[in-house]
LUMVEX-409998 format. One record per residue: residue number from 1; x, y, z of N, C-alpha, C in turn. Coordinates in nm, 3 decimals, decimal comma. Last residue first. Example, Ala and Ser with C-alpha at 12.3 -4.5 7.8 and 13.67 -1.06 7.14 Angstrom:
BEGIN
{n->2&n.east->1,285&n.north->-0,225&n.up->0,708&ca.east->1,367&ca.north->-0,106&ca.up->0,714&c.east->1,290&c.north->0,003&c.up->0,787}
{n->1&n.east->1,319&n.north->-0,569&n.up->0,780&ca.east->1,230&ca.north->-0,450&ca.up->0,780&c.east->1,320&c.north->-0,330&c.up->0,780}
end
This chain:
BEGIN
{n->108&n.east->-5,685&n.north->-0,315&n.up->-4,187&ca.east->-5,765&ca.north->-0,307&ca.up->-4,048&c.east->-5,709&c.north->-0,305&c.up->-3,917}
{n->107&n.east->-5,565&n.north->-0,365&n.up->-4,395&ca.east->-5,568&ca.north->-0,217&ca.up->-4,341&c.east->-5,696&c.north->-0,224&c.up->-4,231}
{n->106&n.east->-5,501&n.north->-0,555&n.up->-4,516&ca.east->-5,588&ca.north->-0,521&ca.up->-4,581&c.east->-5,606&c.north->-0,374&c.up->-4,535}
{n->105&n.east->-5,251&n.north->-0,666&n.up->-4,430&ca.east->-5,257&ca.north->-0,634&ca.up->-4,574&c.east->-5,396&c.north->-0,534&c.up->-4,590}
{n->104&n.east->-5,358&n.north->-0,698&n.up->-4,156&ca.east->-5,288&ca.north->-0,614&ca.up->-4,188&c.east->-5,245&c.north->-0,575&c.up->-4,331}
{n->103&n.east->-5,537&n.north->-0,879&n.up->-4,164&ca.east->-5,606&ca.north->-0,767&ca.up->-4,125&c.east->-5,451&c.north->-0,632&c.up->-4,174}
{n->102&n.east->-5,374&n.north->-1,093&n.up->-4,274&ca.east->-5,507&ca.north->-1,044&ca.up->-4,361&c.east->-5,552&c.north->-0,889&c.up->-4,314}
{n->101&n.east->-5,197&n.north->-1,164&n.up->-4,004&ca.east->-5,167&ca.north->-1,124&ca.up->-4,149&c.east->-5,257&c.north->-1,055&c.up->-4,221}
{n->100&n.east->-5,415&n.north->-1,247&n.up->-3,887&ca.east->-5,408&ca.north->-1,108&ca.up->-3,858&c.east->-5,247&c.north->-1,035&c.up->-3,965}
{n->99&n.east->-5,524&n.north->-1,451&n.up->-3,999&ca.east->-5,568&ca.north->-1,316&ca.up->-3,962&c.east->-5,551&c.north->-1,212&c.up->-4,003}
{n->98&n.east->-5,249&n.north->-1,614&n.up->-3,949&ca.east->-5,280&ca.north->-1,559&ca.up->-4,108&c.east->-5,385&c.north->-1,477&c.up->-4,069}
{n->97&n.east->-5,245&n.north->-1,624&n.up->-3,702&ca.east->-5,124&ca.north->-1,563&ca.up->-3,737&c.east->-5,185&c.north->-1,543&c.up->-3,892}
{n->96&n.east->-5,487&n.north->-1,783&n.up->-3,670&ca.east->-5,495&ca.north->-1,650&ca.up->-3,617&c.east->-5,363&c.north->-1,616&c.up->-3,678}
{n->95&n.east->-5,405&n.north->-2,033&n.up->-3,789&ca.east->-5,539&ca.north->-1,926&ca.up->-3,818&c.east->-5,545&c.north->-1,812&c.up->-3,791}
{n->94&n.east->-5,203&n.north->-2,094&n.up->-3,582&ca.east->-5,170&ca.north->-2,051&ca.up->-3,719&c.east->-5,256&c.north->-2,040&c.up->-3,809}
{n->93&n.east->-5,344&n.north->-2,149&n.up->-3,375&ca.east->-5,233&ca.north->-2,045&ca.up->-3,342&c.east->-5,219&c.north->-2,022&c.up->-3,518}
{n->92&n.east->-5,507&n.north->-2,321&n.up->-3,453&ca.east->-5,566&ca.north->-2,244&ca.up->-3,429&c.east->-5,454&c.north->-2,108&c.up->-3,423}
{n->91&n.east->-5,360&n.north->-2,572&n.up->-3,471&ca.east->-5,439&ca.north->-2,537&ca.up->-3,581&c.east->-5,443&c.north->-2,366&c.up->-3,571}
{n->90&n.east->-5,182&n.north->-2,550&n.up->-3,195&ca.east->-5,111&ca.north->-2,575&ca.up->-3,294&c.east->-5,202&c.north->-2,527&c.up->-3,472}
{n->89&n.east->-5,439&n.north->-2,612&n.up->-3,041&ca.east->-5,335&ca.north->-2,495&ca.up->-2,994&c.east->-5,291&c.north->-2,504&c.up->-3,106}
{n->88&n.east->-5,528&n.north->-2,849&n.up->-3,142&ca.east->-5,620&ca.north->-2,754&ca.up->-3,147&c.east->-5,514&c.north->-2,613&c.up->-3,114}
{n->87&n.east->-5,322&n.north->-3,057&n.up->-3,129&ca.east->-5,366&ca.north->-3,022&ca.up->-3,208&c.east->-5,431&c.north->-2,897&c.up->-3,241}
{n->86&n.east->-5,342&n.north->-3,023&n.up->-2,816&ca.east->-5,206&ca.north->-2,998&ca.up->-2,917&c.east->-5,219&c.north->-3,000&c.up->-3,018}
{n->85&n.east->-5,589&n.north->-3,157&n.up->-2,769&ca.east->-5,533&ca.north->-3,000&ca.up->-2,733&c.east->-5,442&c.north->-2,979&c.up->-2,805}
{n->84&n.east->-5,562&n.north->-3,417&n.up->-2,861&ca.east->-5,678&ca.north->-3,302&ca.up->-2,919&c.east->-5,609&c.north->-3,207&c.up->-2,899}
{n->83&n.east->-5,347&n.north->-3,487&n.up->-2,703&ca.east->-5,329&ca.north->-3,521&ca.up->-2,804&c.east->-5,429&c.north->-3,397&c.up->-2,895}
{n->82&n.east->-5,519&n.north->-3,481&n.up->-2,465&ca.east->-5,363&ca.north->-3,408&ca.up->-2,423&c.east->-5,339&c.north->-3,405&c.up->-2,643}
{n->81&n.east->-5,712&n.north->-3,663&n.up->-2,512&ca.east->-5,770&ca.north->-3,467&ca.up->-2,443&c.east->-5,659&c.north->-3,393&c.up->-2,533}
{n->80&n.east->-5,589&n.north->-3,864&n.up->-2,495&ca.east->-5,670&ca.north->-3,879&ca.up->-2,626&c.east->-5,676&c.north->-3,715&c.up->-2,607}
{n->79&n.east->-5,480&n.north->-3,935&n.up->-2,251&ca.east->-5,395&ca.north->-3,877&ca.up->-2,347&c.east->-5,478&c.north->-3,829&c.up->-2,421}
{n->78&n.east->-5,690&n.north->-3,800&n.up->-1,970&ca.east->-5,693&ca.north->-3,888&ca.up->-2,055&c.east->-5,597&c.north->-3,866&c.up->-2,213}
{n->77&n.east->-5,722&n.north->-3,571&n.up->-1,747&ca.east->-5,690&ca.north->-3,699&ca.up->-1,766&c.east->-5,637&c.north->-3,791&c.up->-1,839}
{n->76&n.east->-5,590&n.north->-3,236&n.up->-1,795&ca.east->-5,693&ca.north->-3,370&ca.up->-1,832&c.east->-5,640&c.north->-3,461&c.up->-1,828}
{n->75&n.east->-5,460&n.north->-3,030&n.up->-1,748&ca.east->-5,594&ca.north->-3,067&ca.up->-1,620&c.east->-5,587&c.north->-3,237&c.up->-1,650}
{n->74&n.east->-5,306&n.north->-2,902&n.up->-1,884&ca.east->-5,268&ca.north->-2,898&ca.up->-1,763&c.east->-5,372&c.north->-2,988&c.up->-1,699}
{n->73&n.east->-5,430&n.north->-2,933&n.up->-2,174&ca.east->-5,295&ca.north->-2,956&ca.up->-2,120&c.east->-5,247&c.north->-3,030&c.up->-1,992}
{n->72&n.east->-5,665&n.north->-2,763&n.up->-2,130&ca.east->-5,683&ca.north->-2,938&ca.up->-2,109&c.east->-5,550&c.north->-2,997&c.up->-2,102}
{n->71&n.east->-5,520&n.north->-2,528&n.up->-2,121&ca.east->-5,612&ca.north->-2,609&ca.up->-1,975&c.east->-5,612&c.north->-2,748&c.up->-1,985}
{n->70&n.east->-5,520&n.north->-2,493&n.up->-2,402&ca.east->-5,344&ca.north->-2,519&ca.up->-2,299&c.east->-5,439&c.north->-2,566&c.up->-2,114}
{n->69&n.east->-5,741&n.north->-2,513&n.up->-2,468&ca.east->-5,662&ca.north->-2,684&ca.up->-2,507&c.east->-5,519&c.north->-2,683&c.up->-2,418}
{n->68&n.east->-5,849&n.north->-2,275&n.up->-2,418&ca.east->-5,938&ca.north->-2,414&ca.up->-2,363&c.east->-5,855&c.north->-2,544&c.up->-2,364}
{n->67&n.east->-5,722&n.north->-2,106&n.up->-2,524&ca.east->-5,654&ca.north->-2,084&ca.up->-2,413&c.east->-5,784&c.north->-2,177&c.up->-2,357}
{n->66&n.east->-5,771&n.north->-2,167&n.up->-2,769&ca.east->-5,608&ca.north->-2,200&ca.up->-2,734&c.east->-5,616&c.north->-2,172&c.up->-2,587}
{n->65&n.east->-6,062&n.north->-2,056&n.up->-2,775&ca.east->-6,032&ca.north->-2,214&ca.up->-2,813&c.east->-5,874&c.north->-2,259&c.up->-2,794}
{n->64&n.east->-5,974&n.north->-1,820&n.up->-2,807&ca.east->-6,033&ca.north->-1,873&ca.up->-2,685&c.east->-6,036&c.north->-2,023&c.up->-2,642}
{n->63&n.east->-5,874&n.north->-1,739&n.up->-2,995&ca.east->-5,795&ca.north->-1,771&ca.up->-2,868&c.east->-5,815&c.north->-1,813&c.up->-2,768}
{n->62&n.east->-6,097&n.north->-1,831&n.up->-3,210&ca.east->-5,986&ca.north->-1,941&ca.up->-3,162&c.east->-5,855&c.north->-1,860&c.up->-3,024}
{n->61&n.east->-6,243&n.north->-1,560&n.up->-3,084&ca.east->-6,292&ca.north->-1,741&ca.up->-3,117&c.east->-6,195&c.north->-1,849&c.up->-3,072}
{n->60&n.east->-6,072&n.north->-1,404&n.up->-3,192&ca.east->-6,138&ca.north->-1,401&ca.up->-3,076&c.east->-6,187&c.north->-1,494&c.up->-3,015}
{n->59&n.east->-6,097&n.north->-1,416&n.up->-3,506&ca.east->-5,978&ca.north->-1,419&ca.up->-3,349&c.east->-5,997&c.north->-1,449&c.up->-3,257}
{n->58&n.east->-6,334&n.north->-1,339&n.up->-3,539&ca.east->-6,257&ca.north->-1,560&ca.up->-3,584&c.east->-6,139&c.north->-1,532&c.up->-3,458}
{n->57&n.east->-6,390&n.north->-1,126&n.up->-3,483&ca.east->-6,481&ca.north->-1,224&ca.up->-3,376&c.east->-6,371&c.north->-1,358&c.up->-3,426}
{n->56&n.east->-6,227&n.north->-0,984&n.up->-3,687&ca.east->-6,253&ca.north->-0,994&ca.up->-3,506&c.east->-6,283&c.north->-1,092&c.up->-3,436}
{n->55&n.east->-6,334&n.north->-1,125&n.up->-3,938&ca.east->-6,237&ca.north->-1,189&ca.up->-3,862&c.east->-6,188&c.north->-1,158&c.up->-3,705}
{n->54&n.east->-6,588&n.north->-0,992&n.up->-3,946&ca.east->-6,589&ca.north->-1,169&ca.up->-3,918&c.east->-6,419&c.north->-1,208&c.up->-3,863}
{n->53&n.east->-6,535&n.north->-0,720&n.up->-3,940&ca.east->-6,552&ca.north->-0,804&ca.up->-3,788&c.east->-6,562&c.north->-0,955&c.up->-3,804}
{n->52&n.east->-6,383&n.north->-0,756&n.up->-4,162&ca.east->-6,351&ca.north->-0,693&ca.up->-4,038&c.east->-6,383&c.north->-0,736&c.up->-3,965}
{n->51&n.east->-6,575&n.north->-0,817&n.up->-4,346&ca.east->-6,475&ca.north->-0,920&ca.up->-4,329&c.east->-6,394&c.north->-0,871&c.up->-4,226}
{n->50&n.east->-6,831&n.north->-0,636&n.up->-4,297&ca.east->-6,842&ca.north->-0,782&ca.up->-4,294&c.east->-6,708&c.north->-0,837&c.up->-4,244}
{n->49&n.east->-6,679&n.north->-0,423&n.up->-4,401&ca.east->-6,732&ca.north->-0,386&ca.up->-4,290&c.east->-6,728&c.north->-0,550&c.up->-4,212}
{n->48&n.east->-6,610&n.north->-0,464&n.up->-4,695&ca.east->-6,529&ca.north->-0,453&ca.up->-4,596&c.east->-6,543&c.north->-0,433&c.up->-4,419}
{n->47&n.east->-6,914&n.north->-0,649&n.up->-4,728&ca.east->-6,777&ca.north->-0,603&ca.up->-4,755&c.east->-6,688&c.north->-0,620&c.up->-4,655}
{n->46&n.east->-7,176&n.north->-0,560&n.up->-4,448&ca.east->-7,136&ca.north->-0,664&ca.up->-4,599&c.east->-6,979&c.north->-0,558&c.up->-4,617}
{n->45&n.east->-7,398&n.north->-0,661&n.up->-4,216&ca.east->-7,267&ca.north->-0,600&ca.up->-4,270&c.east->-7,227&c.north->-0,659&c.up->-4,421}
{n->44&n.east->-7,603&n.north->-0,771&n.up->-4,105&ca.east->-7,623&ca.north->-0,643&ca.up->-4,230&c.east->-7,514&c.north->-0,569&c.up->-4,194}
{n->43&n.east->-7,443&n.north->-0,966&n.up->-3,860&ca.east->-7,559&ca.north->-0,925&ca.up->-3,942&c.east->-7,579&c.north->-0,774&c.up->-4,008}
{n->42&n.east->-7,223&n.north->-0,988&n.up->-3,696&ca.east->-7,191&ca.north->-0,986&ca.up->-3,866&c.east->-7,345&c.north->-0,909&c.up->-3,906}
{n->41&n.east->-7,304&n.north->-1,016&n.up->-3,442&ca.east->-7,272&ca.north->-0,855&ca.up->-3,498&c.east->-7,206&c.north->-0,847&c.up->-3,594}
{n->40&n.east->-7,448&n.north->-1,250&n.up->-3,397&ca.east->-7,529&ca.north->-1,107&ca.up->-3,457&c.east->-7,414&c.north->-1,034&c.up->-3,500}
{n->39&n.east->-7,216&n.north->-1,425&n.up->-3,351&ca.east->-7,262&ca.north->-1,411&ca.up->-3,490&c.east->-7,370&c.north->-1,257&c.up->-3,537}
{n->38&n.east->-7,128&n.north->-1,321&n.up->-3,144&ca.east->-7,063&ca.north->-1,292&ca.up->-3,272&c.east->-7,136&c.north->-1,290&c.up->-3,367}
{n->37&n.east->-7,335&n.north->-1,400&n.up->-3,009&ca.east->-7,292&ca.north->-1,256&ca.up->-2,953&c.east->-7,227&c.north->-1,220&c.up->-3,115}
{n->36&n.east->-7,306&n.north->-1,660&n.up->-2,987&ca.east->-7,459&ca.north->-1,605&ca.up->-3,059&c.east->-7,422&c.north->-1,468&c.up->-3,077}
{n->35&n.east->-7,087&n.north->-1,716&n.up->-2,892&ca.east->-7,083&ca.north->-1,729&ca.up->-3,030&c.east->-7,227&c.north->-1,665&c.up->-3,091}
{n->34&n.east->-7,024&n.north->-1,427&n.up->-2,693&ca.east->-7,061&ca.north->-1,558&ca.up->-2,726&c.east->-7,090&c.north->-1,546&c.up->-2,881}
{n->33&n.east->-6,744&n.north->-1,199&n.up->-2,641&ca.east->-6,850&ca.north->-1,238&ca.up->-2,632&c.east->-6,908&c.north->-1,391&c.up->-2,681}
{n->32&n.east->-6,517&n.north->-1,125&n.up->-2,370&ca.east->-6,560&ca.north->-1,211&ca.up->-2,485&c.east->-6,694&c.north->-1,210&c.up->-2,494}
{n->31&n.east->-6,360&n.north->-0,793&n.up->-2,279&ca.east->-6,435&ca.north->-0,927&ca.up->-2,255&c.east->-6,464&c.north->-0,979&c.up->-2,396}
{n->30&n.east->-6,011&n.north->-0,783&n.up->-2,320&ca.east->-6,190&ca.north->-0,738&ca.up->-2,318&c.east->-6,264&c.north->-0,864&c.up->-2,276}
{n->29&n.east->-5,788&n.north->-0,804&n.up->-2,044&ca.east->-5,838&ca.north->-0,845&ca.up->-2,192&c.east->-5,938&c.north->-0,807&c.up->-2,193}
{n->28&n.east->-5,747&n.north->-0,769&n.up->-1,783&ca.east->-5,701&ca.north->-0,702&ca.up->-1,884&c.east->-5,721&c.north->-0,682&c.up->-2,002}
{n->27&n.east->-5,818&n.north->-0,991&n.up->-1,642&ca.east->-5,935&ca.north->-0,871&ca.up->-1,639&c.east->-5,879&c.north->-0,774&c.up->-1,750}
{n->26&n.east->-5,767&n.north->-1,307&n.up->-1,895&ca.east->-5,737&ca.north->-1,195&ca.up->-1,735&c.east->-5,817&c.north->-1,053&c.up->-1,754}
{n->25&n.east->-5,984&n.north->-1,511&n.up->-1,991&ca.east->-5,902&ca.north->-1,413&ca.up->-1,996&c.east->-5,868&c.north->-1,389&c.up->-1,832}
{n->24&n.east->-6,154&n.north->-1,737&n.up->-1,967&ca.east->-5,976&ca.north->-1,796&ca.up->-1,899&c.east->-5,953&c.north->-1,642&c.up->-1,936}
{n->23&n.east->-6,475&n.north->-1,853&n.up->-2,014&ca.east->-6,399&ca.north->-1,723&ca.up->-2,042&c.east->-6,291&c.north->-1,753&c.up->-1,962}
{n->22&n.east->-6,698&n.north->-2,081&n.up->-2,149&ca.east->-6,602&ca.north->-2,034&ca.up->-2,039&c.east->-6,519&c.north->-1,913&c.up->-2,117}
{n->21&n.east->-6,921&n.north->-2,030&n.up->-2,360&ca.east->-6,960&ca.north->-2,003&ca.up->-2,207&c.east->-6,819&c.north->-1,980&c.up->-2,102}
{n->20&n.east->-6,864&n.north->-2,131&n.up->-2,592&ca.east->-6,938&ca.north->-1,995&ca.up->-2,541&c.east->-6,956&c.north->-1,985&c.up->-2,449}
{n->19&n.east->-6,678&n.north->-2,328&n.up->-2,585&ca.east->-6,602&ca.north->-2,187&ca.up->-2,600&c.east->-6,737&c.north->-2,081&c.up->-2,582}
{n->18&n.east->-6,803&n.north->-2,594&n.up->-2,533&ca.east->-6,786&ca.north->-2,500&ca.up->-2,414&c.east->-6,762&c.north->-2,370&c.up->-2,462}
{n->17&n.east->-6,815&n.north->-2,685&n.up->-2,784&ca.east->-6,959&ca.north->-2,609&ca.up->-2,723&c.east->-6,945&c.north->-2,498&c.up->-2,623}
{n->16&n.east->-6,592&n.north->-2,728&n.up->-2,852&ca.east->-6,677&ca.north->-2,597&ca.up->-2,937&c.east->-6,721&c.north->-2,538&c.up->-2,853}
{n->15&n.east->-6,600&n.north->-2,958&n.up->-2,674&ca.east->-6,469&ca.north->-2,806&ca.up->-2,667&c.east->-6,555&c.north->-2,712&c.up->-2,720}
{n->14&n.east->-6,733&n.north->-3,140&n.up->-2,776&ca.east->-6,740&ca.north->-3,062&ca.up->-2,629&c.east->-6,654&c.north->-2,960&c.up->-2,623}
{n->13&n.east->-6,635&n.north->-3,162&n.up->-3,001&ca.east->-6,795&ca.north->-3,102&ca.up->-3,014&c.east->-6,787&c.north->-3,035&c.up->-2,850}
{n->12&n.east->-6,345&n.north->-3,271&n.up->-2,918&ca.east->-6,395&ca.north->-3,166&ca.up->-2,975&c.east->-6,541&c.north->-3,121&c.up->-2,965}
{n->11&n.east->-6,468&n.north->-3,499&n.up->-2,784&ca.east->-6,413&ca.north->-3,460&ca.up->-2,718&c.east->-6,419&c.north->-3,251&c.up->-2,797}
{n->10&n.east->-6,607&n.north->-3,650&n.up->-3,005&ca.east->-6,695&ca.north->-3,630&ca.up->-2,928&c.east->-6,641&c.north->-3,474&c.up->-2,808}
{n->9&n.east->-6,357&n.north->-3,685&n.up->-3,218&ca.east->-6,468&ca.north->-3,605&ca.up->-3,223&c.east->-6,566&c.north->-3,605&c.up->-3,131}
{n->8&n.east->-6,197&n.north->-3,864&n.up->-3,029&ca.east->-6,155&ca.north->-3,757&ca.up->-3,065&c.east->-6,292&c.north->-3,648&c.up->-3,105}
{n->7&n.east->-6,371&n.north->-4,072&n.up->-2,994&ca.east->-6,391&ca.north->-4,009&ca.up->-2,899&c.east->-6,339&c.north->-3,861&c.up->-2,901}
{n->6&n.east->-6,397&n.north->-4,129&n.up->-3,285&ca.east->-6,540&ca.north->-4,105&ca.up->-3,196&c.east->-6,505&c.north->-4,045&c.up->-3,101}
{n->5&n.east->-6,148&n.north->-4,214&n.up->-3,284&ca.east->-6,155&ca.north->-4,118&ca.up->-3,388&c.east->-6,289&c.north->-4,080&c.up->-3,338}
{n->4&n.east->-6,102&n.north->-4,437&n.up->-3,084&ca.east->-6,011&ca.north->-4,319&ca.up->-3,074&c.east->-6,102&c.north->-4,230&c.up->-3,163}
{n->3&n.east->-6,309&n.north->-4,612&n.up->-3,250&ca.east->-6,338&ca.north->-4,555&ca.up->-3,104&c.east->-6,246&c.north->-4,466&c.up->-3,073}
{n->2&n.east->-6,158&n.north->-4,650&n.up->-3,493&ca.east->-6,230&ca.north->-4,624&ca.up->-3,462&c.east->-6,326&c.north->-4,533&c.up->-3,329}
{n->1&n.east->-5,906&n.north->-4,809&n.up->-3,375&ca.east->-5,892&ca.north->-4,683&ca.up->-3,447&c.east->-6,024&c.north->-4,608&c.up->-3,452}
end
């Protein structure tokens, strides 16, 4: 149980890491930026300005992170990946559905 739960979290830290660097959109989508990219463009925002783009960028984040776990779906070797991914598609899809719930109560 142990070594499953290490490799589960080793396997994640590698997912995070990757989400700043690979990009899976199609040319249709904007581009992404990186997590350093996001994080500046909270800086000396506050309020309503702040929780706008923090949640832009949270979107933006985890689709990126859904469209890293439906790959590991298709690619990866090892159940332990197949098991993470379905987790991570499944967390993340219903972060973003409250979002963008939020963005719409709130009028963004």
């Amino acid at each position: 149980m142990k070594k499953a739960s290490t490799l589960s979290l080793i396997v994640l830290t590698a997912l995070l890491g990757a989400c700043t660097t690979v990009d899976t959109r199609t040319e249709d989508q904007h581009d992404s930026m990186s997590m350093h990219d996001m994080t500046a463009s909270l800086e000396g925002k506050t309020g309503d300005d702040f929780d706008k783009a923090f949640i832009d960028a949270m979107i933006e984040h985890h689709e990126g992170a859904v469209d890293m776990a439906e790959l590991a779906l298709d690619h990866a070797k090892h159940e332990a990946i197949h098991t993470l991914a379905e987790a991570i598609i499944d967390t993340q899809q219903k972060e973003i559905a409250l979002m963008q719930q939020w963005k719409d109560a709130w009028g963004y």
